[in-house]
N, C-alpha and C positions, 0 to 999 in steps of 0.2 A: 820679589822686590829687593832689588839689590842694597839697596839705603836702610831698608825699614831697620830700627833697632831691635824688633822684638823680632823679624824673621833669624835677622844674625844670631840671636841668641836659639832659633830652633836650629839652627846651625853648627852652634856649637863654637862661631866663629866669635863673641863675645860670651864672658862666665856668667851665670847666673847661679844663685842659690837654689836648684831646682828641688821640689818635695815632690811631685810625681813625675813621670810623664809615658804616653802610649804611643799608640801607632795615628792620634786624631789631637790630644792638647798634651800641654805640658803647661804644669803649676811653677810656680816661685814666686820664692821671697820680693816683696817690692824692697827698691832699693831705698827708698826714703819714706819710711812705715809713719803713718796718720795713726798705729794703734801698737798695742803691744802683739798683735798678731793682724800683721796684714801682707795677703801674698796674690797676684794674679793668676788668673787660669787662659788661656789663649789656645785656640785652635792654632797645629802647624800651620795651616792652610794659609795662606795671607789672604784677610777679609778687612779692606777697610775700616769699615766701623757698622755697629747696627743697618744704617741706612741702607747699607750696601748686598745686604744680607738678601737671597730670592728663596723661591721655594724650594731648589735645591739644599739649601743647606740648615732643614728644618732640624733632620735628624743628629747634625753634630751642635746645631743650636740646642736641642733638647740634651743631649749628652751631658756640655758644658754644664746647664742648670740643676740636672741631676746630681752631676757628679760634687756641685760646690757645697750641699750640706755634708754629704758625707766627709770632703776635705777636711772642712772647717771643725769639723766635730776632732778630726783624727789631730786638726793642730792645736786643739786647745776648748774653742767655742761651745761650750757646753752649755752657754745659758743664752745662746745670739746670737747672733751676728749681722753686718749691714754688707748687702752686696749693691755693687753699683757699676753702671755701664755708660759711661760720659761717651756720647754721643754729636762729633763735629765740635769746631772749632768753639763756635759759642755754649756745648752743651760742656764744654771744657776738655776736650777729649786732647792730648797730646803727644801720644803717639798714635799715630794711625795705619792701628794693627787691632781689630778686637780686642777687646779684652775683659775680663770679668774684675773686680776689686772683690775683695773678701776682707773684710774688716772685722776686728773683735778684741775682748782681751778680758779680765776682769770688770772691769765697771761699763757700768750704760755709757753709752758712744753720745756725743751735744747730739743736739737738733741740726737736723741740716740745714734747713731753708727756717728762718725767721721769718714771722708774719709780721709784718709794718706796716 
């Protein structure tokens, strides 16, 4: 995907703050942190968003999940942390390239969803 922001950044063709990366995702830093530690994780592969997801690509689904405790611990998250996967326009998703959020820091993170 010639457009997408986050392929360009498996590219190399925009900077990222990268904390890992292999031969299947690459981590970094978000650019505008919701916490004192929050970084995404993203398969190279351009995969629209969850939906798009088949059973081909169980195993680097499962990778991703695995590998986001262990990140999280190594940047900080020692008592936590909230991952999140915004899914389409309405599930608020805006770039649309997978992607995993990892959120954490010192204190309990609000509540997501308020109940009214």
């Amino acid at each position: 995907m010639d457009n997408c922001l986050f392929c360009k950044i498996v590219r190399d063709e925009i900077p990222a703050k990268k904390i890992y990366e292999d031969n299947d995702l690459i981590a970094f830093n978000d650019i505008n942190p919701a916490a004192p530690i929050h970084f995404l994780i993203i398969p190279r592969m351009h995969i629209s968003s969850l939906v798009e997801c088949e059973d081909s690509h169980q195993d680097l689904l499962g990778k991703m999940l695995l590998f986001a405790p262990k990140l999280a611990k190594e940047q900080g998250c020692t008592e936590g942390f909230r991952t999140i996967i915004n899914t389409g326009r309405v599930g608020g998703q805006e770039v649309f390239h997978l992607h995993i959020h990892i959120i954490g820091g010192k204190e309990r993170l609000p509540v997501m969803i308020h109940q009214g």
